[in-house]
N, C-alpha and C positions, 0 to 999 in steps of 0.2 A: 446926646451922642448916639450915634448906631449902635446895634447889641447884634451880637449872634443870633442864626436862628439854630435852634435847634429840633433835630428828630426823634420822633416819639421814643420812649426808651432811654435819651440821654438827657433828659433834663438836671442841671447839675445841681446836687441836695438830693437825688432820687437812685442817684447813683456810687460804687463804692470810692469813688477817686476822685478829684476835680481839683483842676490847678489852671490858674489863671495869671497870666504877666502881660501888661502893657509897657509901651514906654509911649513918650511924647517925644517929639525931636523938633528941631526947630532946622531950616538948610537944607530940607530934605522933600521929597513929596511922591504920592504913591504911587506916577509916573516912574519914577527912580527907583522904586523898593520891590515893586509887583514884576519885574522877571526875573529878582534873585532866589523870589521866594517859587513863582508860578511855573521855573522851570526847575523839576524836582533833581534835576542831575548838577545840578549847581550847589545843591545844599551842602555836600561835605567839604565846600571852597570854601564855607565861613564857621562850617557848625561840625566838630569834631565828633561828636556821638548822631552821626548820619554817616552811613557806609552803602556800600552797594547797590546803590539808586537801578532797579531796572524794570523795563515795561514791558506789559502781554500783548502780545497780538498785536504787532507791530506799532503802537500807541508810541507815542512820544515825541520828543523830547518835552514839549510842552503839558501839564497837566490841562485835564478838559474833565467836563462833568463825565462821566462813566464809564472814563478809562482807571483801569484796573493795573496796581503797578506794586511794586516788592521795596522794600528798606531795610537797615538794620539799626538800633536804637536801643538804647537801654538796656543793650542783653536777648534784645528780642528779634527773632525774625517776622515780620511785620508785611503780611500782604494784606493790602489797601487798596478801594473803590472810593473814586474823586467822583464824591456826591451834590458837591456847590463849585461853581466857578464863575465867576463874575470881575470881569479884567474894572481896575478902575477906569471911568468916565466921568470928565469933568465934577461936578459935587457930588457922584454916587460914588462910595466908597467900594475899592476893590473885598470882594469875600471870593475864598477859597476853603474849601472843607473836604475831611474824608472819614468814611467807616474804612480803620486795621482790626487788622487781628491775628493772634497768634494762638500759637498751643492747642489742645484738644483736653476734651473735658473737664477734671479738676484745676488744669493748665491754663486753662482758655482766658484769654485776654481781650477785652471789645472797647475798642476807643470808639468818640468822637471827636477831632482834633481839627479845630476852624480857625480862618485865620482871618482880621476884617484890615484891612489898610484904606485909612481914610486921613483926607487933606483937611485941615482945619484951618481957620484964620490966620493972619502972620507968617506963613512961610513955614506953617507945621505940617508933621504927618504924627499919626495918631498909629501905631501899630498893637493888634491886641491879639494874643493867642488865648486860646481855653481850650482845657482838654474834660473830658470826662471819660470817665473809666468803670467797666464790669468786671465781675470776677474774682475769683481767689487770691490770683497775681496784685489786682488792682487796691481790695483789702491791706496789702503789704507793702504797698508803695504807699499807700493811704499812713502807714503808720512807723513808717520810717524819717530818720532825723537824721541829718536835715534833709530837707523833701528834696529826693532826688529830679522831680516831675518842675518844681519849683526850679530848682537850680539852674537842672537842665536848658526847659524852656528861657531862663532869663540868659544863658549866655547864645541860645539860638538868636533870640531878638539883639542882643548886645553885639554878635556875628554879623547879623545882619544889616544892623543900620553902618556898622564898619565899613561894607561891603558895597553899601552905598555911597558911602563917603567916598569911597578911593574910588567909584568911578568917575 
């Protein structure tokens, strides 16, 4: 199967946070998944801990590699540069990825948050998020029960394949 790529800095094990949730789905495929996910103002229509979706410098509505765009998540106000975009084609699996961040200094928060939608044999899609995480914030979330990064993420996915269904 595909893996994320990742950028220098966020390899996950190198860093203080990483959470990882796939699902498999069977009735679905990454034609059907990749513009609930790929257009980021869509998100709070399936994923309740996404608010305020908005973009700079006229960018948008669709995510693209190096537009620069604001969220809110986890408590965190969250401005993000969409550093992977790759729409799915035929057996190439759709990847989407961004560097957020919040807060300043002891505050500061530095994701990696990628996301790969890929078709698999049978009438599957393969959906896998990973985050990785810097920082004192991230430390905290790293040692928190039950993993909110965990949770979160898995009702994003669980949102999302919904969200596909019902179209």
């Amino acid at each position: 199967m595909n893996a994320i790529h990742w950028p220098e800095g966020y390899l996950p094990g190198t860093t203080e946070n990483f959470a990882s949730n796939e699902v498999i789905v069977a009735g679905l495929d990454a034609a059907t998944v990749w513009p609930l996910l790929s257009h980021s103002r869509r998100w709070p229509e399936y994923y309740s801990n996404s608010a305020n979706v908005r973009f700079h410098d006229g960018a948008g509505p669709q995510l693209a590699e190096g537009v620069r765009f604001y969220f809110e998540t986890f408590g965190f106000p969250v401005e993000a540069q969409c550093n992977e975009f790759v729409p799915p084609q035929g057996e190439q699996p759709g990847r989407v990825a961004w560097h957020g961040w919040a807060g300043e200094g002891e505050t500061r928060l530095d994701v990696h948050h990628a996301w790969l939608i890929e078709n698999l044999p049978g009438g599957r899609v393969r959906i896998l998020t990973q985050e990785t995480q810097r920082g004192k914030p991230a430390e905290e979330l790293a040692r928190a029960r039950p993993n909110p990064m965990i949770n979160g993420h898995q009702d994003w996915l669980d949102g999302l394949v919904a969200a596909a269904r019902a179209q």
